[in-house]
C-alpha positions as CSV (number, residue, x, y, z in Angstrom):
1,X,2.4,45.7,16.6
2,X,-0.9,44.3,16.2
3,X,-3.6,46.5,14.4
4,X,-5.4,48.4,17.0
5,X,-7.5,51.5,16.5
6,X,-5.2,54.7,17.0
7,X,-7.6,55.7,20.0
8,X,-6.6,52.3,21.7
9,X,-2.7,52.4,21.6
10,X,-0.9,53.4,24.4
11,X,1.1,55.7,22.5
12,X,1.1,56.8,18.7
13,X,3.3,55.0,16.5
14,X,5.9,56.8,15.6
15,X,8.3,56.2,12.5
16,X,12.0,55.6,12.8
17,X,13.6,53.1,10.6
18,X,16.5,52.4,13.1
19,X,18.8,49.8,12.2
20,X,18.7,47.1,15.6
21,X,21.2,43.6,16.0
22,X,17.9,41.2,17.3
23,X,18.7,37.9,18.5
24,X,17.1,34.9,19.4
25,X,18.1,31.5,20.3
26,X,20.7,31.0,18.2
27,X,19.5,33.3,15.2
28,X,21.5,36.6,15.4
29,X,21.2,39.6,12.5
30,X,20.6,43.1,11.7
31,X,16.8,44.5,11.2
32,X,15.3,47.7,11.0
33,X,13.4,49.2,13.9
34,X,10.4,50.7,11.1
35,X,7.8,51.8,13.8
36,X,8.2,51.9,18.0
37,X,5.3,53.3,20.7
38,X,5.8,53.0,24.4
39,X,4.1,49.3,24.1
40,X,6.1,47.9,21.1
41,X,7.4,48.3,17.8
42,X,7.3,46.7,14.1
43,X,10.4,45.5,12.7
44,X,11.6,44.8,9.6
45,X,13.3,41.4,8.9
46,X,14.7,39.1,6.1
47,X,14.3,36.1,8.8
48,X,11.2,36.2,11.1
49,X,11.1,34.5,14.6
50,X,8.2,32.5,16.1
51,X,5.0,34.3,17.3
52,X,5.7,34.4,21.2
53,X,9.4,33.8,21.1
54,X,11.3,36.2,22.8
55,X,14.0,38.4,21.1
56,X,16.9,40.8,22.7
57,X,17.1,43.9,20.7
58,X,20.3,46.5,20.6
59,X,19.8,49.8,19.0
60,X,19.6,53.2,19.3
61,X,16.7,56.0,19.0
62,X,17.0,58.6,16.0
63,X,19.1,62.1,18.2
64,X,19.7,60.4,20.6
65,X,23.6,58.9,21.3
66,X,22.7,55.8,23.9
67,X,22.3,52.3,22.8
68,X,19.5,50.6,24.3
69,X,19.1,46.4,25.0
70,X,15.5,45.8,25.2
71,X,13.5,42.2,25.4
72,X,10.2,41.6,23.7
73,X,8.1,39.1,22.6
74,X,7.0,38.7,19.1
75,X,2.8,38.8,19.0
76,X,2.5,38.7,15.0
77,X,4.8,38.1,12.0
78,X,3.9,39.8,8.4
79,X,5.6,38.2,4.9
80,X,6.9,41.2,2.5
81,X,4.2,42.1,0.3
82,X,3.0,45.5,-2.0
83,X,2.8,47.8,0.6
84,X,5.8,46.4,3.9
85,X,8.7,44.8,4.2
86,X,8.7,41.1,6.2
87,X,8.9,41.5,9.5
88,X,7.1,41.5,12.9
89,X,5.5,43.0,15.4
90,X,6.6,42.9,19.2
91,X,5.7,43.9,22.6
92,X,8.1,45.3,25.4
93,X,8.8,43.2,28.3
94,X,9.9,45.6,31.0
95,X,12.2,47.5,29.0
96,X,14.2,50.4,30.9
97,X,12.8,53.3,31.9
98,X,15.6,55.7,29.8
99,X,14.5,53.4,26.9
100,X,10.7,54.7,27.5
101,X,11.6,58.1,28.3
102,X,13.6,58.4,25.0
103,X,10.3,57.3,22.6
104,X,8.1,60.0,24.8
105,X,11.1,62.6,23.7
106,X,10.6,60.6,19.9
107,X,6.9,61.9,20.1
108,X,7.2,65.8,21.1
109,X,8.8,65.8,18.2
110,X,6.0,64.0,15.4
């Protein structure tokens, strides 16, 4: 997720680390989910996709036992460094409303 002043998200970012299967064209592997709000979410990747492709994700939100498939478009892309792994950002594109309600349940509890 791009770098936006907290007071300017639509949600706070809240801190998961949930393993996801992200695919894109004909690129298919297993990431890690490191930061989600109700806009987007940062993942962690050894193989990055282009900034605006679109990528299907399947994973699952810490307690709770559904799997979710969500779409997104990648908006930025970050190489490992010091302080985060390599990975990128992405925004939602109309992902489902038990999907949503499960990160609002993910931030009564931070």
């Amino acid at each position: 997720m791009a770098s936006k002043p907290a007071e300017k998200r639509v949600s706070p970012r809240i801190p998961i680390d949930a393993p996801a299967v992200v695919s894109w064209h004909n690129e298919k592997l297993v990431a890690y989910v490191e930061l989600v709000n109700l806009a987007g979410m940062y993942v962690a990747a050894d193989r990055l996709p282009d900034i605006g492709e679109y990528i299907d994700l399947i994973l699952s939100l810490p307690g709770d036992p559904r799997s979710f498939r969500v779409r997104a478009s990648v908006v930025h892309t970050d190489r490992s460094s010091d302080i985060r792994r390599s990975g990128f950002g992405a925004r939602f594109e109309r992902p489902p409303l038990g999907f949503l309600d499960a990160i609002r349940d993910l931030e009564k509890g931070h």
